[in-house]
N, CA and C atoms of all chains as a GROMACS GRO file, in nm:
protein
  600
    1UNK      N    1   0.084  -0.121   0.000
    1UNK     CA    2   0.000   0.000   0.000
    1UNK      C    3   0.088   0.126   0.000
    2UNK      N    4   0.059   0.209  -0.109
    2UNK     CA    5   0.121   0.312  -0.137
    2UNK      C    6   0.076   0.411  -0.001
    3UNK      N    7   0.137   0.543   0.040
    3UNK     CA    8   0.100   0.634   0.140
    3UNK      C    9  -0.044   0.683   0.101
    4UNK      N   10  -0.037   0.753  -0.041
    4UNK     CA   11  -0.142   0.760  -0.154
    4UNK      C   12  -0.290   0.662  -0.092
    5UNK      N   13  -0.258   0.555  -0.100
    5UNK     CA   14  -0.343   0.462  -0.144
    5UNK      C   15  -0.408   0.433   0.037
    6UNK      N   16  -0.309   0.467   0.100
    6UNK     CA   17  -0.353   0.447   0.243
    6UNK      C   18  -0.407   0.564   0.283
    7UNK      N   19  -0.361   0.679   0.262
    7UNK     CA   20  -0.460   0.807   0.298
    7UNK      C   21  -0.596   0.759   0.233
    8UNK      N   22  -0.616   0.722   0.110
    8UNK     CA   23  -0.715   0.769   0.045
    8UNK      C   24  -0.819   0.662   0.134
    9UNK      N   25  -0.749   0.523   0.139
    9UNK     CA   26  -0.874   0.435   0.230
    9UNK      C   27  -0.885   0.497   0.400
   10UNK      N   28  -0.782   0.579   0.404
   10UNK     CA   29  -0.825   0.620   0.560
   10UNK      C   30  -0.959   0.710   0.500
   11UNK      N   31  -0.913   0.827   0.427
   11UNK     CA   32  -1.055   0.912   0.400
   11UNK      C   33  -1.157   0.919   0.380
   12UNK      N   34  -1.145   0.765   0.267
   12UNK     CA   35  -1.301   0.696   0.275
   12UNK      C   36  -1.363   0.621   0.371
   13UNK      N   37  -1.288   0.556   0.438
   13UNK     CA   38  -1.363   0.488   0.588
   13UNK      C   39  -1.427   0.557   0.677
   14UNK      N   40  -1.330   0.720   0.698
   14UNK     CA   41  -1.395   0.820   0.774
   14UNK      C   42  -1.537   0.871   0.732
   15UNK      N   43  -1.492   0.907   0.587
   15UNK     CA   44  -1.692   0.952   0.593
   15UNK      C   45  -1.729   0.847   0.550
   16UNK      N   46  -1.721   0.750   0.544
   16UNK     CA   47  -1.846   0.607   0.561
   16UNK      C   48  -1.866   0.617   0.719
   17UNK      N   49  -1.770   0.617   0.803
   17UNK     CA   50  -1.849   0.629   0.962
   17UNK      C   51  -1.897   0.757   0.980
   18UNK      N   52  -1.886   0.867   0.889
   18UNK     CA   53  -1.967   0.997   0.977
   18UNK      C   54  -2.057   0.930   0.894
   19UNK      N   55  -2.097   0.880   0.798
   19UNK     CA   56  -2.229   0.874   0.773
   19UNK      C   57  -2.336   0.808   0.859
   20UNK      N   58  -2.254   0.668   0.870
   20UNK     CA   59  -2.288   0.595   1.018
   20UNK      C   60  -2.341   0.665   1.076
   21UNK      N   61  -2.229   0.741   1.148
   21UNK     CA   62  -2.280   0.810   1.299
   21UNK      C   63  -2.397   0.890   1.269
   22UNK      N   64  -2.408   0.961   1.165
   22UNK     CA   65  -2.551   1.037   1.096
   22UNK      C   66  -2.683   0.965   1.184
   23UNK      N   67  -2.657   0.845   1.121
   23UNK     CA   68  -2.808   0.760   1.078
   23UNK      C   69  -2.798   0.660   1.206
   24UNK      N   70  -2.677   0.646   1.275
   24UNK     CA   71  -2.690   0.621   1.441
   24UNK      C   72  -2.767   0.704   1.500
   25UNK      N   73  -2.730   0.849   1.527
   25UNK     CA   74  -2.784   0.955   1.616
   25UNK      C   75  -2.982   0.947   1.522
   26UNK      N   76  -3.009   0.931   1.378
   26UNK     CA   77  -3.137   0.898   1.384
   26UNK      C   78  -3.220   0.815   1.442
   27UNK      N   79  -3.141   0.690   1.418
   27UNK     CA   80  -3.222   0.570   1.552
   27UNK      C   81  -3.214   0.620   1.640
   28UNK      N   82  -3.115   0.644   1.733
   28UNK     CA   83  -3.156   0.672   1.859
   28UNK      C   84  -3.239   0.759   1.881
   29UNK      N   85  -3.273   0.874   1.818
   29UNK     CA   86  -3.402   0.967   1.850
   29UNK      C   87  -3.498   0.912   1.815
   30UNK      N   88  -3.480   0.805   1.730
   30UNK     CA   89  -3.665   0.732   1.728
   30UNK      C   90  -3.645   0.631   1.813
   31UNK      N   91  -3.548   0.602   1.880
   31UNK     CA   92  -3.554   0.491   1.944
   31UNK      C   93  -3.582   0.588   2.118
   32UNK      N   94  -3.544   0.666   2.174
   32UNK     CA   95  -3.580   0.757   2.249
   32UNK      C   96  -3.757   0.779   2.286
   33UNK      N   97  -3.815   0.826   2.090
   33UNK     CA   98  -3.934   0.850   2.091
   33UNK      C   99  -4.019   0.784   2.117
   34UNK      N  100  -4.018   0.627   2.085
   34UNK     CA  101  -4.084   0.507   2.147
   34UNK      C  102  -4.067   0.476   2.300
   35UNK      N  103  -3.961   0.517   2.308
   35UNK     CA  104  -3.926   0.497   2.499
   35UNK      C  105  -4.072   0.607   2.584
   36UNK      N  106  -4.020   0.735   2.497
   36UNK     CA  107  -4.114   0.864   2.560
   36UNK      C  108  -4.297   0.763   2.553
   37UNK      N  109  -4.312   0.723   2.433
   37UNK     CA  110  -4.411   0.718   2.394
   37UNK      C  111  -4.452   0.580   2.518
   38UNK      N  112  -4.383   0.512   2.559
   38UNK     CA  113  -4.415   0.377   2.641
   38UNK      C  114  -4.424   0.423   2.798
   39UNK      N  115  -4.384   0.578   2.814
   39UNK     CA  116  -4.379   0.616   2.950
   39UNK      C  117  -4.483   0.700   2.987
   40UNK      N  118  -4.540   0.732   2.814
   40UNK     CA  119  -4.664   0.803   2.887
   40UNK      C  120  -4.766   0.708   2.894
   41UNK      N  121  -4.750   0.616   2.787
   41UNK     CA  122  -4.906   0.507   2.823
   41UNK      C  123  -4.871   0.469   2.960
   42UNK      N  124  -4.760   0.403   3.060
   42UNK     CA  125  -4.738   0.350   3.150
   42UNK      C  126  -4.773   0.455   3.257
   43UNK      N  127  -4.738   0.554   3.242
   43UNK     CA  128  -4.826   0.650   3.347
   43UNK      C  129  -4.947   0.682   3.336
   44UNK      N  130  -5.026   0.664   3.235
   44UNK     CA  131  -5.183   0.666   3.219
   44UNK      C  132  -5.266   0.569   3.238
   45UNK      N  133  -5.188   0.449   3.291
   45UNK     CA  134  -5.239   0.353   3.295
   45UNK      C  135  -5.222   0.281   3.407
   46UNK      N  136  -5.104   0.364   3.506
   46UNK     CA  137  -5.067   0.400   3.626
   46UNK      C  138  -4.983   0.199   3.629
   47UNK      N  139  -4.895   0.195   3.548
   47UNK     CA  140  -4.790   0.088   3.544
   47UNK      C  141  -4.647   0.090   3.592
   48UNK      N  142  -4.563   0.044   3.658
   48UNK     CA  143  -4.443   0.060   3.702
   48UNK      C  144  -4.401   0.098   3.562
   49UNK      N  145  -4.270   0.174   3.620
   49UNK     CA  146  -4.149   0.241   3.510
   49UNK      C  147  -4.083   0.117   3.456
   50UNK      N  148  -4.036   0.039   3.548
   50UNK     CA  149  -3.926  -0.020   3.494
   50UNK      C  150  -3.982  -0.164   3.536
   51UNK      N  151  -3.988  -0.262   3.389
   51UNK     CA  152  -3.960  -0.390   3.416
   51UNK      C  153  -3.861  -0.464   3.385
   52UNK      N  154  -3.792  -0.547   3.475
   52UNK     CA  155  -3.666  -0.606   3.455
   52UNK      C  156  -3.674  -0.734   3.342
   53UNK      N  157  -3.762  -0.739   3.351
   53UNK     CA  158  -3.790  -0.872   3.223
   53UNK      C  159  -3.743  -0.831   3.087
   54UNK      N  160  -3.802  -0.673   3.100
   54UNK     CA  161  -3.779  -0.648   2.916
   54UNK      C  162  -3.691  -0.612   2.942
   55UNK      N  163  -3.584  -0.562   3.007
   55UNK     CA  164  -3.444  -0.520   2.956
   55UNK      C  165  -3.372  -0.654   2.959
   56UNK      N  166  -3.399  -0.748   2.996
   56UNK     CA  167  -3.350  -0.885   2.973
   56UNK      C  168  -3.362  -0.952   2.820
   57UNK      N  169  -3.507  -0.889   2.782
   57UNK     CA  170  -3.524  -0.870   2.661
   57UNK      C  171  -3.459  -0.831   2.536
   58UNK      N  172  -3.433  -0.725   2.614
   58UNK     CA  173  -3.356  -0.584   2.503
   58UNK      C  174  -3.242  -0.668   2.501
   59UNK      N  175  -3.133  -0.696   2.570
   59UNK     CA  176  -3.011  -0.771   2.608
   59UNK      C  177  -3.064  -0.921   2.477
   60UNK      N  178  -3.147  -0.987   2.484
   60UNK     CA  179  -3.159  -1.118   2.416
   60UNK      C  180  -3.121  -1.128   2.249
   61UNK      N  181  -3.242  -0.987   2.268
   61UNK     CA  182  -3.290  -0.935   2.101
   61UNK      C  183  -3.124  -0.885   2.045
   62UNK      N  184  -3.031  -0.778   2.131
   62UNK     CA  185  -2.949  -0.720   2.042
   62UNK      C  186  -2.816  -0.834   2.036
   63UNK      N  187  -2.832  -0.897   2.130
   63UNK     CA  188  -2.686  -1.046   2.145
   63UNK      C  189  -2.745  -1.122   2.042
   64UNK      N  190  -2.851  -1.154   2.026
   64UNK     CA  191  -2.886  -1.303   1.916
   64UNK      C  192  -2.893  -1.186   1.784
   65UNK      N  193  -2.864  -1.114   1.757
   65UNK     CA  194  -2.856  -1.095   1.670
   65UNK      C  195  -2.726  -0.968   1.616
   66UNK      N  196  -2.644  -1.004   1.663
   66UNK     CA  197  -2.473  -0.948   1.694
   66UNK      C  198  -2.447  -1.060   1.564
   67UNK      N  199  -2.372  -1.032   1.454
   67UNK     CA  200  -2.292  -1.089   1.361
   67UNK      C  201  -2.141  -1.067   1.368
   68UNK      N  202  -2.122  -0.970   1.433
   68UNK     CA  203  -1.943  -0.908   1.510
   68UNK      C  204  -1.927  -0.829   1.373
   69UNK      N  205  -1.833  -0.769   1.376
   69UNK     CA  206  -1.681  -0.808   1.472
   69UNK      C  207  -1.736  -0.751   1.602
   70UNK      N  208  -1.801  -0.657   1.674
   70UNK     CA  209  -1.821  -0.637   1.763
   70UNK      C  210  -1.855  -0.735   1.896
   71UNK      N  211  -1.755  -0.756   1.957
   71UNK     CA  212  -1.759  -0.867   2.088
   71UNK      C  213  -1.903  -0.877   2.159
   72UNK      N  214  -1.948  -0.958   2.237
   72UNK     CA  215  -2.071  -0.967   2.294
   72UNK      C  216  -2.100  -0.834   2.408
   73UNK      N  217  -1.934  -0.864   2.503
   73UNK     CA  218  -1.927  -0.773   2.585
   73UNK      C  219  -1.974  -0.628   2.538
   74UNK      N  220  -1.888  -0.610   2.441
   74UNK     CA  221  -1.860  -0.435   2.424
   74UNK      C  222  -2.019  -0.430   2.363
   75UNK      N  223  -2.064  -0.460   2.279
   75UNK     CA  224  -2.227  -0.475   2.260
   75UNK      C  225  -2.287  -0.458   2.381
   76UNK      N  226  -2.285  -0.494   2.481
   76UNK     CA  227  -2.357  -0.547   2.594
   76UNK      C  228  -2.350  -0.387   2.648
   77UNK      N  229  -2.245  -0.352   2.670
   77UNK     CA  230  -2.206  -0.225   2.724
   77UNK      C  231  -2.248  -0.123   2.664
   78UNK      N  232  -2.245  -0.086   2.515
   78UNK     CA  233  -2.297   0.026   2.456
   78UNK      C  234  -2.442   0.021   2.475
   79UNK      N  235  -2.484  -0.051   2.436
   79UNK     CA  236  -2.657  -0.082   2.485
   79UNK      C  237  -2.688  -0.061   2.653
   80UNK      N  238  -2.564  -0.101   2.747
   80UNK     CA  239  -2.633  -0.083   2.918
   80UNK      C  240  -2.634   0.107   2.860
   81UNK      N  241  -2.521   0.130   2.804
   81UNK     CA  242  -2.543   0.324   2.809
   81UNK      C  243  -2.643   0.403   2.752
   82UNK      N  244  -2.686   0.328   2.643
   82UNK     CA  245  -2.782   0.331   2.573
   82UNK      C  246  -2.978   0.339   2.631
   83UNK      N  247  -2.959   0.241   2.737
   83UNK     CA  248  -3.035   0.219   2.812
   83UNK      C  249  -3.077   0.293   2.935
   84UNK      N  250  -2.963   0.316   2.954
   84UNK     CA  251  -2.964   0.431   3.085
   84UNK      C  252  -2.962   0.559   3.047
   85UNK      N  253  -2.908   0.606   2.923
   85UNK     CA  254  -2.949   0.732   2.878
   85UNK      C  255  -3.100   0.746   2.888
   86UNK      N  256  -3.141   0.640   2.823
   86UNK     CA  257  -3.314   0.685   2.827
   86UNK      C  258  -3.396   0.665   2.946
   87UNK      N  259  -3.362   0.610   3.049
   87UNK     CA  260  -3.407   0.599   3.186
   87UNK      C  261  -3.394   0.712   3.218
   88UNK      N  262  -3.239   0.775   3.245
   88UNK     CA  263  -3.250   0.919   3.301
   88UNK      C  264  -3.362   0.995   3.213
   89UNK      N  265  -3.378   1.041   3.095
   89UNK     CA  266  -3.436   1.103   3.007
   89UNK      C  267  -3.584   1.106   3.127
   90UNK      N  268  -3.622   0.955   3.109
   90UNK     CA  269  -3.789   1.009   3.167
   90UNK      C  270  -3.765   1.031   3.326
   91UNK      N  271  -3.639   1.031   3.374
   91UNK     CA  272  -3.637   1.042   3.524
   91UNK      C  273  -3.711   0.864   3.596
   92UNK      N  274  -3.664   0.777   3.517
   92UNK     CA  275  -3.710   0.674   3.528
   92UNK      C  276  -3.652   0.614   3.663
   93UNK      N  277  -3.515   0.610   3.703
   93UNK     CA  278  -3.447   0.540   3.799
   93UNK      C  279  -3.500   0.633   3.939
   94UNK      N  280  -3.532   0.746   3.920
   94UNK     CA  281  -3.545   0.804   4.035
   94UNK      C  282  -3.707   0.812   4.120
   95UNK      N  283  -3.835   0.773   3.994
   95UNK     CA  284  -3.923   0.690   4.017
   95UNK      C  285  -3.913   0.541   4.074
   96UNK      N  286  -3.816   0.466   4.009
   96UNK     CA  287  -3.835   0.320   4.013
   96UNK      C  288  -3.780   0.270   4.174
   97UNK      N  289  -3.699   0.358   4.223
   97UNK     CA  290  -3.573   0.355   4.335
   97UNK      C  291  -3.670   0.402   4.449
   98UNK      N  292  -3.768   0.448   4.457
   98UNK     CA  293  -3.892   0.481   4.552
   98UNK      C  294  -3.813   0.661   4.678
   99UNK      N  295  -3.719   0.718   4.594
   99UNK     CA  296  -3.662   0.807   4.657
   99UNK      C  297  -3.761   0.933   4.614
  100UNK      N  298  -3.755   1.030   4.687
  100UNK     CA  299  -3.872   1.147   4.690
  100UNK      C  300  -3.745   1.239   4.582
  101UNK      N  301  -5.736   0.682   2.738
  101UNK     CA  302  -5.698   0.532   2.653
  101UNK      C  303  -5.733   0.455   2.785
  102UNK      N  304  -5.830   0.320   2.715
  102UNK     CA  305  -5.811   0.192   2.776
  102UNK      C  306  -5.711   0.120   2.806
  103UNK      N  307  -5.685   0.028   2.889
  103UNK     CA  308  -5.605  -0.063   2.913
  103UNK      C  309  -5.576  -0.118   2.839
  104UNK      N  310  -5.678  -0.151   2.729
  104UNK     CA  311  -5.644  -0.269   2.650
  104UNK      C  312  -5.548  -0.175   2.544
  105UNK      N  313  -5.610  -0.066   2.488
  105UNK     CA  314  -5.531   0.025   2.381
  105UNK      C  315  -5.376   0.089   2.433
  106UNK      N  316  -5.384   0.090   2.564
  106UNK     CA  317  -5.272   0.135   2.639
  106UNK      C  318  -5.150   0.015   2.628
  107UNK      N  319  -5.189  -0.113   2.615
  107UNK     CA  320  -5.084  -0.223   2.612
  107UNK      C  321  -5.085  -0.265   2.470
  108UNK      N  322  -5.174  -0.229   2.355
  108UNK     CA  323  -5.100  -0.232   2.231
  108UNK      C  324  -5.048  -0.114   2.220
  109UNK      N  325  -5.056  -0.019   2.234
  109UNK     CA  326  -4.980   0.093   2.249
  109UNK      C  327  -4.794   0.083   2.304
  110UNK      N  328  -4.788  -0.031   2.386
  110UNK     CA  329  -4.687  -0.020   2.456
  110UNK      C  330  -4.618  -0.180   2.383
  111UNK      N  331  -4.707  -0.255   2.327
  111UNK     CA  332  -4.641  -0.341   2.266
  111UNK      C  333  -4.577  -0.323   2.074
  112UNK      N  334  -4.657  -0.252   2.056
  112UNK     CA  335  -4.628  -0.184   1.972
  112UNK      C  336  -4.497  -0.115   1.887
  113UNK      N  337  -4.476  -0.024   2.045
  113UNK     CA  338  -4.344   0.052   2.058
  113UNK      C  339  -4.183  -0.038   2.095
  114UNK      N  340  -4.286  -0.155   2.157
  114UNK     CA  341  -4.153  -0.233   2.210
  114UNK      C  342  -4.102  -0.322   2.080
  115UNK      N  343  -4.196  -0.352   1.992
  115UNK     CA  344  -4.183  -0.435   1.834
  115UNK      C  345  -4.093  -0.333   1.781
  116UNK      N  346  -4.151  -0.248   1.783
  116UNK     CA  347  -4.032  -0.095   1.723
  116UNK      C  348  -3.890  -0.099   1.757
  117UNK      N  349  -3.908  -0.084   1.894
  117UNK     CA  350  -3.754  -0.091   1.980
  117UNK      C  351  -3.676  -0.227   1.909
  118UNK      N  352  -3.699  -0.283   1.920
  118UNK     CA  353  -3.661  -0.440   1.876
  118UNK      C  354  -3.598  -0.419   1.791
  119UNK      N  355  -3.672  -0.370   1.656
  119UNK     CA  356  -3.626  -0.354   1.511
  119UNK      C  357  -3.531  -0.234   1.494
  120UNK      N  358  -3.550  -0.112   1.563
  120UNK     CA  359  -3.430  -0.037   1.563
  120UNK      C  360  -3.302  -0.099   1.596
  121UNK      N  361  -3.324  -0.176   1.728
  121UNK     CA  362  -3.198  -0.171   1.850
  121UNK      C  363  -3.123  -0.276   1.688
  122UNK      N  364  -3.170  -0.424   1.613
  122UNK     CA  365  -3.078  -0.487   1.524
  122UNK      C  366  -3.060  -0.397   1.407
  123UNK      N  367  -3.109  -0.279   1.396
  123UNK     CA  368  -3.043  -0.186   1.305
  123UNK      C  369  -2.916  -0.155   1.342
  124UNK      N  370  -2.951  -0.086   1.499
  124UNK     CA  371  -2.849  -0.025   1.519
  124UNK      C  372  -2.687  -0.123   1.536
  125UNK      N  373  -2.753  -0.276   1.599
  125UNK     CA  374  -2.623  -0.366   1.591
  125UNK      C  375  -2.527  -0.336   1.475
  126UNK      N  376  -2.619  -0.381   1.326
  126UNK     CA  377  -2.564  -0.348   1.206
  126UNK      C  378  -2.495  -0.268   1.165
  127UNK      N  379  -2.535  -0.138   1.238
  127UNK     CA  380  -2.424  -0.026   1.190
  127UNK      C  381  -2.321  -0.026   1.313
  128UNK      N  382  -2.368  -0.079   1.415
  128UNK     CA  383  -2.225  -0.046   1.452
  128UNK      C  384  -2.118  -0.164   1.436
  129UNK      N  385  -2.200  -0.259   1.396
  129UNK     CA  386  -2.041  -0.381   1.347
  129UNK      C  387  -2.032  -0.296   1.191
  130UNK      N  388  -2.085  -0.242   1.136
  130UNK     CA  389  -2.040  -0.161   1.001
  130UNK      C  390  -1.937  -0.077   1.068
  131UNK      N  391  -1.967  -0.021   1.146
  131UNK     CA  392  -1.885   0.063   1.223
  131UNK      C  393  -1.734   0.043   1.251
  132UNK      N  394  -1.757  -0.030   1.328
  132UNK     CA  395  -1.633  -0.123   1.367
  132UNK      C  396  -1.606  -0.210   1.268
  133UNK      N  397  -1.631  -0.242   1.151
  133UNK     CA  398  -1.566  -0.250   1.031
  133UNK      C  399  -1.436  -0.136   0.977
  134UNK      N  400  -1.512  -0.078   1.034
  134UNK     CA  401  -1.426   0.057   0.958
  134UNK      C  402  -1.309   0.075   1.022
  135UNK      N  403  -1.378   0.108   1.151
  135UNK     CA  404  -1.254   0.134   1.231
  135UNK      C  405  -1.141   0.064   1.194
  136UNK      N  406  -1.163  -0.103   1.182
  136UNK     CA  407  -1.072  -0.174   1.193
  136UNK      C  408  -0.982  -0.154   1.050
  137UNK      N  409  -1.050  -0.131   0.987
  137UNK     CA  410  -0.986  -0.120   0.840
  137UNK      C  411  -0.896   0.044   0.852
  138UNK      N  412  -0.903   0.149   0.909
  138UNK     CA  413  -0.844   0.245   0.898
  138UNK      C  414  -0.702   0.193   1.010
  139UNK      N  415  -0.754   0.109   1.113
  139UNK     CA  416  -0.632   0.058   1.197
  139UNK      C  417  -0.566  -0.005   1.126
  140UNK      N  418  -0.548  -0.087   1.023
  140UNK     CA  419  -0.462  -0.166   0.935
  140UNK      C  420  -0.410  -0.067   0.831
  141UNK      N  421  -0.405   0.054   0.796
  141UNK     CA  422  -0.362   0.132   0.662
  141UNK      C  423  -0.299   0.179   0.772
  142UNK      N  424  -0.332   0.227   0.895
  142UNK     CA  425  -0.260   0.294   0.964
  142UNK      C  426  -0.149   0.267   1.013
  143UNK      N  427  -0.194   0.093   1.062
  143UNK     CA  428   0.000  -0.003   1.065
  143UNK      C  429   0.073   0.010   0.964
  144UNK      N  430   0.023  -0.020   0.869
  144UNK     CA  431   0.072  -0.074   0.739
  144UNK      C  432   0.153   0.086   0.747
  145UNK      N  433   0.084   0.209   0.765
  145UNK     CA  434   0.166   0.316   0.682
  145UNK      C  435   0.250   0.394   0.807
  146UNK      N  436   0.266   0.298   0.928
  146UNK     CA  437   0.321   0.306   1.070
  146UNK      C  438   0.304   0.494   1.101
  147UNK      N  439   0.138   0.471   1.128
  147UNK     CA  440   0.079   0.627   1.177
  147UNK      C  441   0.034   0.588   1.321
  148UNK      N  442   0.040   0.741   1.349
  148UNK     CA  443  -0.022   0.671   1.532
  148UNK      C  444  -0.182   0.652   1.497
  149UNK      N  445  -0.165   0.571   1.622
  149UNK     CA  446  -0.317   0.525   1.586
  149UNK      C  447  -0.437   0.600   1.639
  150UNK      N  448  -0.377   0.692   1.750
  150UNK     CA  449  -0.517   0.820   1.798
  150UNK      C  450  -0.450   0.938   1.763
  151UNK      N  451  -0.601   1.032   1.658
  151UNK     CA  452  -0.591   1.168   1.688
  151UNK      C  453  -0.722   1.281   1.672
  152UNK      N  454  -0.658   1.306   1.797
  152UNK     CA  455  -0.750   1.400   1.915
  152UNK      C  456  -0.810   1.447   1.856
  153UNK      N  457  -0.791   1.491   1.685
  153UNK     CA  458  -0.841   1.574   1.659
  153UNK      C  459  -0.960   1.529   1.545
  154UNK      N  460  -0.925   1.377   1.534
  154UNK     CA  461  -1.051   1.266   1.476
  154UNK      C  462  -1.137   1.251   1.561
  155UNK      N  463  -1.131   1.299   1.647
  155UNK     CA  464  -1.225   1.261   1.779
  155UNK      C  465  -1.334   1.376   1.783
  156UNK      N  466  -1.268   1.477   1.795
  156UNK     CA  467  -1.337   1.599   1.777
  156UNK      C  468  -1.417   1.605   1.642
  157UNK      N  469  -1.381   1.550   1.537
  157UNK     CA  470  -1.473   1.593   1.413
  157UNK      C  471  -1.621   1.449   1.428
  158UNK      N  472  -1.542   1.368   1.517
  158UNK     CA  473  -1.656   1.256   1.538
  158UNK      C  474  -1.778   1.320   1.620
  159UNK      N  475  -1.727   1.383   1.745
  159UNK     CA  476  -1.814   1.436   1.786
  159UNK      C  477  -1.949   1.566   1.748
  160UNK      N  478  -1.831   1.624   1.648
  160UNK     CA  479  -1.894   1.746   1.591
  160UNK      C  480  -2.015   1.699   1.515
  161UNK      N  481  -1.974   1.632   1.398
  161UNK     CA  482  -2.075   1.571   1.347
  161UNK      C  483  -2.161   1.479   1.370
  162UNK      N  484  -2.176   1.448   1.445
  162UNK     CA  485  -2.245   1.342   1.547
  162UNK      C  486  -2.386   1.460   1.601
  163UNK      N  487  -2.316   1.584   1.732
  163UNK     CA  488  -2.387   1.654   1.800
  163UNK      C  489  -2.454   1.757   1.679
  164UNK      N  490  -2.370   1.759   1.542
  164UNK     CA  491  -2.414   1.861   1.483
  164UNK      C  492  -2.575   1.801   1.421
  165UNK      N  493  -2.609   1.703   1.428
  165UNK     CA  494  -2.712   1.645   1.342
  165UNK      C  495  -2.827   1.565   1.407
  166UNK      N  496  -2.783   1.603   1.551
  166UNK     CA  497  -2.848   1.598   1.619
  166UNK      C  498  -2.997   1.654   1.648
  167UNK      N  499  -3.112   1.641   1.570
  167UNK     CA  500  -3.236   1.624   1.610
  167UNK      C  501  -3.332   1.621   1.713
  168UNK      N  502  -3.303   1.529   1.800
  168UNK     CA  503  -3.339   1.568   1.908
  168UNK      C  504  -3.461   1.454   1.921
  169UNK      N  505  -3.523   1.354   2.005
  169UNK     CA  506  -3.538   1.450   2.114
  169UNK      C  507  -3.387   1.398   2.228
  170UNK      N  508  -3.318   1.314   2.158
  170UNK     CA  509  -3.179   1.356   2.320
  170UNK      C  510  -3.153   1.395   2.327
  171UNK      N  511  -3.086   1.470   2.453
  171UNK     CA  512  -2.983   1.595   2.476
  171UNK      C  513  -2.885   1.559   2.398
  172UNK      N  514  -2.746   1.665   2.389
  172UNK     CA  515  -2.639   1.628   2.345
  172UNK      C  516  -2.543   1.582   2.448
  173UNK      N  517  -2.597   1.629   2.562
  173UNK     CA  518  -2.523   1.505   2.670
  173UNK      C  519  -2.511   1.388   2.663
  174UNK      N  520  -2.666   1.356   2.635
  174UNK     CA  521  -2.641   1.221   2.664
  174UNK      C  522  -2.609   1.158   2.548
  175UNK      N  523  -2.634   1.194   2.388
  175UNK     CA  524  -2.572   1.160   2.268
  175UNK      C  525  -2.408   1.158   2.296
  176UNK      N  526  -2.394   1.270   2.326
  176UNK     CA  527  -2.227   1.246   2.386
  176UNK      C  528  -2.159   1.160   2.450
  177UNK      N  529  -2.210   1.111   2.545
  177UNK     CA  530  -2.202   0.981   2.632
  177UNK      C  531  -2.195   0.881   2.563
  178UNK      N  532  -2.316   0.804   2.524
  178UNK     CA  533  -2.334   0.724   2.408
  178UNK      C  534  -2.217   0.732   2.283
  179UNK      N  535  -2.177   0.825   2.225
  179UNK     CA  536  -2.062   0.784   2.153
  179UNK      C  537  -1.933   0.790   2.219
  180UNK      N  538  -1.958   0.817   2.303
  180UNK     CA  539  -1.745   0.809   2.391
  180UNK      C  540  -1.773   0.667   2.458
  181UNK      N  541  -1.913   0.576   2.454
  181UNK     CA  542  -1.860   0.494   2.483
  181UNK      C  543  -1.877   0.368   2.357
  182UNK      N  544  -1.943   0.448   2.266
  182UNK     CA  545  -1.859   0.362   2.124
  182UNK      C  546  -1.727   0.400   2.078
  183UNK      N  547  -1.703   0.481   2.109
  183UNK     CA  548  -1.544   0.532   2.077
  183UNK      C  549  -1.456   0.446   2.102
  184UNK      N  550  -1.510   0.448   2.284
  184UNK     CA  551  -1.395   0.363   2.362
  184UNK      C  552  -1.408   0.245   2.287
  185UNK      N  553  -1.521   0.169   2.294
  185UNK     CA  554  -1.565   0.026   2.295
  185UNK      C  555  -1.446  -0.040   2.166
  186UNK      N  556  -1.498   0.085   2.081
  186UNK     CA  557  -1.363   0.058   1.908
  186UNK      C  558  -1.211   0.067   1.969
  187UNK      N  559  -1.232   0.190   2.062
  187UNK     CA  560  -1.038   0.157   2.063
  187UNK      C  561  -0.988   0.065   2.147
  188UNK      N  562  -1.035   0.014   2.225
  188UNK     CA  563  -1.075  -0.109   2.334
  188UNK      C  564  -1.063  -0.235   2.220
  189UNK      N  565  -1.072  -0.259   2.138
  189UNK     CA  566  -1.089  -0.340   2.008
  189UNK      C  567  -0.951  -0.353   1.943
  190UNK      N  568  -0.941  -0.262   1.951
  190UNK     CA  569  -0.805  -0.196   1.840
  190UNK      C  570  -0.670  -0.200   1.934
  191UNK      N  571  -0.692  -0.205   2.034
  191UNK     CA  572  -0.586  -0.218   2.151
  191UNK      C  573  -0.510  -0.091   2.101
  192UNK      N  574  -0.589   0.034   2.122
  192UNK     CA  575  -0.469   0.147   2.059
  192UNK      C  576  -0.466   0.196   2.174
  193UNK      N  577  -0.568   0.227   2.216
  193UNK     CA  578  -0.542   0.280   2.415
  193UNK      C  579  -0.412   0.183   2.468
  194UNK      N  580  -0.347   0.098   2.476
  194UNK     CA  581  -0.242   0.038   2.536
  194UNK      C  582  -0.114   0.132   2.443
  195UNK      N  583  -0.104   0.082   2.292
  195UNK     CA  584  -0.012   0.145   2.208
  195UNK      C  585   0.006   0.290   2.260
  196UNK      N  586  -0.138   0.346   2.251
  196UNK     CA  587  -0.114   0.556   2.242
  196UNK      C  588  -0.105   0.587   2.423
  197UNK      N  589  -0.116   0.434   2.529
  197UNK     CA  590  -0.064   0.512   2.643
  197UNK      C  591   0.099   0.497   2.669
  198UNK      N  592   0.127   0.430   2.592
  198UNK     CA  593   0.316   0.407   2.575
  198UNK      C  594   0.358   0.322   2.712
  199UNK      N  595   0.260   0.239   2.762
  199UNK     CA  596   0.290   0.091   2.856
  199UNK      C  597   0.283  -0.065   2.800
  200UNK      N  598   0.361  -0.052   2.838
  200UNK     CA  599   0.406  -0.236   2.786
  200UNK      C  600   0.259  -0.314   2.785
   0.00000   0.00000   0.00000
């Protein structure tokens, strides 16, 4: 690989991941918006915040269907942050934790 | 809303979640495709493997396209810990801290 030839695949890899990251940061705001949208039926319907089943869930759905290279772990982890971003969002942990 | 409309309402959203969250797997092993491929031009053309200042344009464009409804906090969060998760991968955090 020429220097040439290695800049040029560094340059293109980069904006193939900003594009990524583009259309990442879109899921997650629709993925956010369904969260919002599951916290207001659950408060209108006067349902706990948090069930531990479905995030066991969430964990099943994104591991069985991991093709890698991304490890199980590091998967596992971007999704716990992922997860907890949107908990804080509705003030979910501080409902669920029974603290005033 | 009824109960009953209140739990397709909420099952609904969770079918949703589902289908985003193996989107999002996809792009980020696309992701980490990349990465890995800019880490090999980068041996190959013996460049360091972090710079600060790739980091910063990750972020920029990331927060810049940002929509909403997440903060950019917590979008921020969420990618420093895909960041890490890639250089954690790449074993460049050991290389760029200069310890055995």
């Amino acid at each position: 690989m020429t220097p040439e030839e290695g800049w040029r695949l560094i340059e293109e890899s980069r904006a193939r991941i900003d594009a990524l990251d583009r259309k990442l940061v879109e899921l997650l705001n629709e993925r956010t918006r369904m969260v919002e949208r599951i916290g207001r039926a659950k408060a209108e319907l006067d349902l706990p915040v948090k069930e531990s089943n479905r995030e066991d869930d969430v964990f099943r759905n994104v591991l069985g269907h991991n093709a890698g290279p991304i490890p199980p772990d590091a998967l596992r982890r971007v999704f716990e942050r992922i997860i907890e971003e949107m908990r804080e969002l509705q003030g979910m942990r501080r409902q669920s934790s029974g603290t005033p």
